[in-house]
N, C-alpha and C positions, 0 to 999 in steps of 0.2 A: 675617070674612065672605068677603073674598077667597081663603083658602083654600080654605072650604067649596065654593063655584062652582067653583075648579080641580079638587077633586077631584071631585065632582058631575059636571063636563063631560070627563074622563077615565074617567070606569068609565059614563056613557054611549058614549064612542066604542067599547069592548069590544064583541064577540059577545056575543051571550047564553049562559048557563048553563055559564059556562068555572065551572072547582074553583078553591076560595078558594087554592090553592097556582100554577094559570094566575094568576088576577086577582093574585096576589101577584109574580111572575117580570113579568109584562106591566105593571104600574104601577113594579117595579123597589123593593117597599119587601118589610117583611119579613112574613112568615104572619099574625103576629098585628094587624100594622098593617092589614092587605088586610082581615082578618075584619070589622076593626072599620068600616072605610069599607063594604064592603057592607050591614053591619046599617047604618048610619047610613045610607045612601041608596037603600037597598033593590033592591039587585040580587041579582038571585036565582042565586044560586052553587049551582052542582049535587053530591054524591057521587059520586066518582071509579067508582061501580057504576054510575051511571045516569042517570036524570030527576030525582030523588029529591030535595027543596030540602034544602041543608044546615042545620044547627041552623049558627050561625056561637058559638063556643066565645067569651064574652068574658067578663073579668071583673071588679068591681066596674064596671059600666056607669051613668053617669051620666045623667041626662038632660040636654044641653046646657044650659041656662041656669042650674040650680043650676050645674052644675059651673064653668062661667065664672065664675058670683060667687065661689066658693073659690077661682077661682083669683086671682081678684083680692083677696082679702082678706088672701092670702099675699104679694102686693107691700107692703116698707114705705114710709110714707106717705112724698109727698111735702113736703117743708119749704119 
């Protein structure tokens, strides 16, 4: 959960409508990590053309809370 709010409260302090390659150089992670935080928190990442909202490229896209339970089912159990 603390992640989540850090990242949440960093791509709110950003300008608006910077390209997911800004939002990626300005948060300091890589292209594809940036894409993923703005689809997740919905910042609207612009086309280096324009206004234009970008499609954000992700793929196999989970929706959080499935995805947590896999990933907790892949921890083995505690004894």
């Amino acid at each position: 959960e603390a992640r989540y709010f850090y990242w949440r409260k960093r791509l709110k302090s950003l300008p608006p409508l910077l390209t997911v390659s800004a939002v990626a150089r300005e948060l300091g992670v890589a292209y594809g990590h940036a894409a993923l935080l703005c689809h997740r928190h919905k910042y609207k990442a612009t086309l280096r053309t324009g206004s234009k909202r970008a499609r954000v490229p992700i793929r196999r896209w989970f929706p959080r809370p499935r995805h947590e339970r896999w990933l907790a089912s892949l921890k083995p159990a505690k004894h």
